[in-house]
N, C-alpha and C positions, 0 to 999 in steps of 0.2 A: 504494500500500500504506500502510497505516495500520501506525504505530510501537506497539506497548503500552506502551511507558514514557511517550505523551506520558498516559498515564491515571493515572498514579502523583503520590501527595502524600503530605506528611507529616503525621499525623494522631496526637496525642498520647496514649499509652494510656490516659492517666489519663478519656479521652472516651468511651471503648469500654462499654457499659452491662453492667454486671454481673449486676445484679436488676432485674424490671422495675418503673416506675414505681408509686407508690403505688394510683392509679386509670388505668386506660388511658385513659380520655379527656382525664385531666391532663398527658400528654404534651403539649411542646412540638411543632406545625406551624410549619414555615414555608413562604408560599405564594410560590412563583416566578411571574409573570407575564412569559407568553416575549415577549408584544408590547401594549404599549411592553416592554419589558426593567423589573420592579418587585420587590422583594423583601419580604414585609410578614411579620409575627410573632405568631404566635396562641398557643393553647391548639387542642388535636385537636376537642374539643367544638365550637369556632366554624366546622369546615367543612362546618358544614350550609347556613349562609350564603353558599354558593359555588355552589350548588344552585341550577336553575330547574326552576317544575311541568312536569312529561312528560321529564326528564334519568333515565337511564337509571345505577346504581350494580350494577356487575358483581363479584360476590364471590368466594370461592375457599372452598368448603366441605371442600375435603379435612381429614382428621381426623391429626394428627399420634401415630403410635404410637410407646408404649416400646420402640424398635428397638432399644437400647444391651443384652444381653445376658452373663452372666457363665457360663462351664462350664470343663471341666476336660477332657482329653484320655485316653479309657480306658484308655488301652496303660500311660501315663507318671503319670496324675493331675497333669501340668501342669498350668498355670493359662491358660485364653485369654479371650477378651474380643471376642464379634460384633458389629457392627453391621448388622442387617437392612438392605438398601437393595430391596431388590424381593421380594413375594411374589405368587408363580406359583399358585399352591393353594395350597387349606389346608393341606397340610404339605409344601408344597416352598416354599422361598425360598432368593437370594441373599444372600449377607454380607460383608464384610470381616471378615480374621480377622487378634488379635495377639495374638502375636508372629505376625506376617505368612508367614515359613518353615515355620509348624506346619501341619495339617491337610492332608496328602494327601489323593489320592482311595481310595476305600474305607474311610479311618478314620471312629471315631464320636466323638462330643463327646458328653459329658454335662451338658445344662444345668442351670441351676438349676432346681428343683424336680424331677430327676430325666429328663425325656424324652432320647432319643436323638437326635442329630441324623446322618445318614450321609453326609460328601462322596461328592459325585457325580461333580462335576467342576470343575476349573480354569480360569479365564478369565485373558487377557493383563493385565487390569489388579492380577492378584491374589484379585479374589472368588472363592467358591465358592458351587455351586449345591447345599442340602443339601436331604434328605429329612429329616422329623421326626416322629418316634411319637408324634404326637398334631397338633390345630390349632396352628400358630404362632402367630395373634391371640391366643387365650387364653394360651398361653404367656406371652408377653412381655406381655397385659394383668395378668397376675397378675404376674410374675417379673421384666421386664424395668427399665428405665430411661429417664425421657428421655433424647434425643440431644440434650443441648447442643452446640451448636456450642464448637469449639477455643476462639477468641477469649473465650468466659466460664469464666473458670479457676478452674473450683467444681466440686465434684461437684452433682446435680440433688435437689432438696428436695420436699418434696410440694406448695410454691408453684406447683415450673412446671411439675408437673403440670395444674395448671389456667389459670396464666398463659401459657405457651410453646404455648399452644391459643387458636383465635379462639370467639368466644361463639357463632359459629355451625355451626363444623365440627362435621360427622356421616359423611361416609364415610369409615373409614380407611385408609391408605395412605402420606402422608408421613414422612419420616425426619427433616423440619425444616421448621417453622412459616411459612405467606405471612405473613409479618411482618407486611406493611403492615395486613392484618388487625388485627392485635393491638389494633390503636387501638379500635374500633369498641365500644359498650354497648349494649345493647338502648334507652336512652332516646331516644341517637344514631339506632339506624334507625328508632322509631318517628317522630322529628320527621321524617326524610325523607320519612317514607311520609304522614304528614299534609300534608308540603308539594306530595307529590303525584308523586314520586321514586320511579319506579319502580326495586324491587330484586331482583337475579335473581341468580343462580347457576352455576358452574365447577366440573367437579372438572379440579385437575392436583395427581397424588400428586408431591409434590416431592424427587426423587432426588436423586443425586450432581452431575448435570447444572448445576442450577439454581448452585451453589456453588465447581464444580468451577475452580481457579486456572488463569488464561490465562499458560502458561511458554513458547508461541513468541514471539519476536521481531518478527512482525505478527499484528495481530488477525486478518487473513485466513485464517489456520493455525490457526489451533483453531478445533476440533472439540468441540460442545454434545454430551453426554451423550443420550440418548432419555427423555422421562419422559410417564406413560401421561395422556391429557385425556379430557373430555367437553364437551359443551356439550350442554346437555340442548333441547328443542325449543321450551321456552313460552319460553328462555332467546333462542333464535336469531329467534325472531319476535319477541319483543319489540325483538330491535337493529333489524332491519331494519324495523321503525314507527318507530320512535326516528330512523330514519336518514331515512324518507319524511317525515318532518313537520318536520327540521329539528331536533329533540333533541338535547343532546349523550349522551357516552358515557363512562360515568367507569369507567375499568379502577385496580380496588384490588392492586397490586402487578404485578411484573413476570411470576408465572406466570399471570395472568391473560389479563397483556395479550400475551404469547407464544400462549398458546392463542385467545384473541382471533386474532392476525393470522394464525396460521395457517390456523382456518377463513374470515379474508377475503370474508364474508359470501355463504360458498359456493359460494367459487374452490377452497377447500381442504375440507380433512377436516374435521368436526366431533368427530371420536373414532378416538382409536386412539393413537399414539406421537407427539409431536414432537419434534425437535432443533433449532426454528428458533433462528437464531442472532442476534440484531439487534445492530444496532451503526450509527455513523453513518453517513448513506448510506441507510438501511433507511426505504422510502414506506411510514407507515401508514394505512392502510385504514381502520382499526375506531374507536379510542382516540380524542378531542378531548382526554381531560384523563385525570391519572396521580396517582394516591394515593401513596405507595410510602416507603420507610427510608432513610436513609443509607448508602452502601453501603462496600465495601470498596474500596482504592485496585485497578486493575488486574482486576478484577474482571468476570463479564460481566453483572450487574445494574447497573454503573455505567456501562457500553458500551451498554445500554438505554436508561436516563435522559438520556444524551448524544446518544444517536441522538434522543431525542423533543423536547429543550430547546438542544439545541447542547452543544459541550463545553467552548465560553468562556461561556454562561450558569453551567453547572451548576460550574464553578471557580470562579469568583464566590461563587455560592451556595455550596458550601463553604467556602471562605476564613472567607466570613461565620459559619457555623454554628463552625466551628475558634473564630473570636474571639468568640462569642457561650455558648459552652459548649455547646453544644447535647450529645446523646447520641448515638452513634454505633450501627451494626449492630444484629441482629434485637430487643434490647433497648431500641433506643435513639428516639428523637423521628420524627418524620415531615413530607414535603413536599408539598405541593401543587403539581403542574404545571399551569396553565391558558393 
């Protein structure tokens, strides 16, 4: 059994990135080399140079929506506060509600701009599954808020509106950003694709799952959330050329490379739900090499990183980023596994 405290470190808040960098590609990389064991220091822009023609850069196009909602309770005119985490149809979705004790089943919430929302029903973790008098995407495209994550202790500006989204998401669904994304400019994939880098695409709408805090005692006891994937088809043949000819396979963030392993190039699903859970210990199939953020201490996207680098690499390479100032969380710098 694996301990989760051996995943824990002390990491200085003043590290934690609040706003994101001035240009995404002027993000600080730092590229880990798992063998020999190397640490080198870039700019996000220089890892195009890590790239060989016919290497394969796997994306994550899910679109991050203003899931963060404001309404009011019509019995009381309290005040509550949703956070969409899954929509089922156009006007049925999931939320977290606070004050967390409010919204029985039957009651309606009045959101902002007016629509009704109708609990339906109660789930153990606390969400409720509502009805609402009208499309929820327009809703919450018009009304809502980005979901910042906790750890950025700001309310959301019309910046991340456009920052806290990759330059290439298009279908919506996420409640929080594939970070590793964020680096990326269009100059960025054009030089790849000049250098002959082929680039394809992933949807995984990124739920509660991806973020959700590991509080057993071993990592073996928790339990990953389900969050919904695709891998679309010119996306799956392309791996597996990539994989006949010798290519590598660059997975840009960890719900990439989740959904990556789970189809296992066709051991598994290509679309539907996953909860795979990695952590070290965990044979990858798919991934050669890992784009991805700084993650959180304890955390199951730092239980990823260490499953694919080792977990006395990837300490190291923290330590380092600690004394280096690097930026931390979905804000903050990025690493190169190769």
């Amino acid at each position: 059994m694996i301990k989760t405290d051996e995943f824990d470190f002390e990491l200085p808040s003043e590290l934690i990135a609040q706003f994101p960098s001035p240009r995404r590609s002027e993000s600080r990389l730092m590229v880990l080399k798992r063998e020999p064991f190397e640490i080198q220091h870039m700019k996000f822009r220089d890892v195009v140079k890590f790239f060989n023609p016919g290497d394969v850069l796997v994306l994550n196009k899910s679109k991050v929506i203003k899931a963060r909602i404001f309404g009011r309770r019509a019995e009381t005119g309290g005040k509550v506060e949703l956070l969409v985490t899954e929509i089922r149809d156009e006007n049925l979705f999931r939320a977290l509600v606070k004050p967390g004790r409010k919204a029985r089943v039957g009651e309606i919430i009045i959101l902002e701009g007016g629509a009704e929302a109708r609990v339906l029903e109660r789930f153990e973790d606390g969400s409720r599954l509502f009805e609402v008098s009208g499309k929820i995407l327009e809703i919450l495209d018009k009304y809502g808020h980005v979901p910042l994550p906790p750890y950025i202790r700001r309310e959301d500006t019309p910046l991340d509106e456009k920052r806290y989204q990759t330059v290439f998401a298009e279908v919506p669904g996420s409640i929080a950003a594939p970070t590793a994304g964020l680096h990326f400019e269009e100059p960025i994939l054009e030089a790849l694709r000049d250098k002959g880098v082929e680039i394809k695409f992933i949807i995984l709408h990124v739920g509660l799952g991806t973020f959700k805090p590991i509080k057993t005692e071993t990592v073996e006891e928790h339990r990953m959330d389900r969050e919904y994937f695709e891998i679309p088809e010119d996306t799956r043949e392309a791996l597996k050329e990539a994989r006949a000819r010798g290519s590598r396979i660059f997975g840009c963030g960890t719900t990439v490379t989740r959904s990556l392993e789970t189809w296992k190039f066709g051991k598994g699903s290509s679309q539907g739900y996953t909860d795979l859970f990695i952590y070290p210990g965990f044979k990858f199939d798919v991934i050669d090499a890992l784009i991805t953020n700084f993650h959180l201490p304890r955390s199951t996207p730092i239980l990823l990183v260490s499953a694919f680098a080792g977990w006395d690499k990837i300490k190291k390479a923290y330590e380092e980023a600690i004394r280096l100032r690097y930026r931390f969380f979905s804000y903050g710098d990025a690493m190169l596994i190769i």
